[in-house]
C-alpha positions in Angstrom: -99.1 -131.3 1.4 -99.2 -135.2 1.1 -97.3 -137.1 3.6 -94.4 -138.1 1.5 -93.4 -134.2 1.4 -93.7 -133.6 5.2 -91.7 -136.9 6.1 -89.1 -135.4 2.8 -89.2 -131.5 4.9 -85.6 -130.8 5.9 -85.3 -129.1 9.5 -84.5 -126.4 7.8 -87.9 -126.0 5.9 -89.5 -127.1 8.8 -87.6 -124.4 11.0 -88.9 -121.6 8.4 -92.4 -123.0 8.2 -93.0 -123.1 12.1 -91.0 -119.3 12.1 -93.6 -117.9 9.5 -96.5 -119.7 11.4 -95.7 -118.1 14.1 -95.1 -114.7 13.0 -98.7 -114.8 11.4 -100.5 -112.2 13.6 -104.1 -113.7 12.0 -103.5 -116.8 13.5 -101.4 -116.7 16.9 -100.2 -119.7 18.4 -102.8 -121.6 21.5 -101.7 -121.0 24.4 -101.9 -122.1 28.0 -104.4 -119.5 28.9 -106.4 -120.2 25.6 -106.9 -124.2 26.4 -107.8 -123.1 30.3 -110.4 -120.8 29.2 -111.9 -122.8 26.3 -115.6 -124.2 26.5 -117.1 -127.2 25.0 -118.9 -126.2 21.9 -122.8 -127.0 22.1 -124.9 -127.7 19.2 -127.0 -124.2 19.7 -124.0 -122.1 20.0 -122.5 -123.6 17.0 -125.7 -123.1 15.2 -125.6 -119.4 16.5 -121.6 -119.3 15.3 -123.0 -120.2 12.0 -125.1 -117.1 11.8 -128.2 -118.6 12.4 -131.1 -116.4 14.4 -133.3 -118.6 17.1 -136.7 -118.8 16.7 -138.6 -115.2 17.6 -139.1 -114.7 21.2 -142.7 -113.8 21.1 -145.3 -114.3 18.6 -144.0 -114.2 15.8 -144.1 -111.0 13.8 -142.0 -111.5 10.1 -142.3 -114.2 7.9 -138.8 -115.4 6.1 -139.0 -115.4 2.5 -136.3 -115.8 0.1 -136.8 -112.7 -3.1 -134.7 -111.6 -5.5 -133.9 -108.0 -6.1 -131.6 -106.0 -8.7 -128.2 -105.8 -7.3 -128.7 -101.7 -7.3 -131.2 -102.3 -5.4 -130.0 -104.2 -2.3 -126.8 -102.0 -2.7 -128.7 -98.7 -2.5 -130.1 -99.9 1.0 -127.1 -102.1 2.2 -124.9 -98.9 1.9 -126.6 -96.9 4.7 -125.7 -99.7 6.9 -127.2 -102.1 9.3 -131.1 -101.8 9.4 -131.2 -101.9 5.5 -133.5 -105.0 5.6 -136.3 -103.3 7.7 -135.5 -100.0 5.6 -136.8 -102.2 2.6 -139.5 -103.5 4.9 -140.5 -100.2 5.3 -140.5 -98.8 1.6 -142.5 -101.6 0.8 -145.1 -100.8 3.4 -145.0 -97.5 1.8 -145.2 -98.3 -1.5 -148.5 -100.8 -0.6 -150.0 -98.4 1.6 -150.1 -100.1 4.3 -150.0 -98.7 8.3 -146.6 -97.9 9.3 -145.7 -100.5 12.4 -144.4 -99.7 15.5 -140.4 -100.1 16.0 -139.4 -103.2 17.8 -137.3 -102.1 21.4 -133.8 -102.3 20.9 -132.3 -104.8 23.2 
């Protein structure tokens, strides 16, 4: 909306705009107790919002590579649910021959 049209908004419009805003249940309106509670956001925990793992904790044990596989593929493993990386992990150890590894402890 360019700022001609919201200075143009009659009250009404604005009135049914603010009513439908707030009736959105995927975005409530902040309140009090939101603003008390909220932290500043630090650079790490934004990069960990963004979906992005720290570095391993101890040596580290996997290398990050970027490969493409048939869509069938990746959807034949993502549709048993989480895990399905290491389940491809795993095949391909098969499939090389190579010793099966020891499972990581789940934290």
């Amino acid at each position: 909306m360019a700022i001609a049209d919201i200075e143009s908004t009659t009250d009404e419009e604005d009135a049914a705009i603010t009513a439908a805003a707030l009736a959105d249940p995927d975005n409530p309106p902040l309140t009090e107790k939101f603003w008390k509670n909220a932290r500043p956001l630090s650079p790490e925990r934004l990069r960990r919002m963004r979906g992005q793992r720290g570095p391993q904790k101890s040596k580290p044990v996997k290398n990050r590579v970027s490969l493409r596989l048939d869509p069938d593929v990746v959807a034949f493993f993502r549709k048993k649910g989480t895990g399905w990386q290491s389940r491809i992990n795993d095949a391909l150890r098969k499939v090389a021959k190579l010793p099966v590894r020891p499972k990581a402890a789940k934290r």
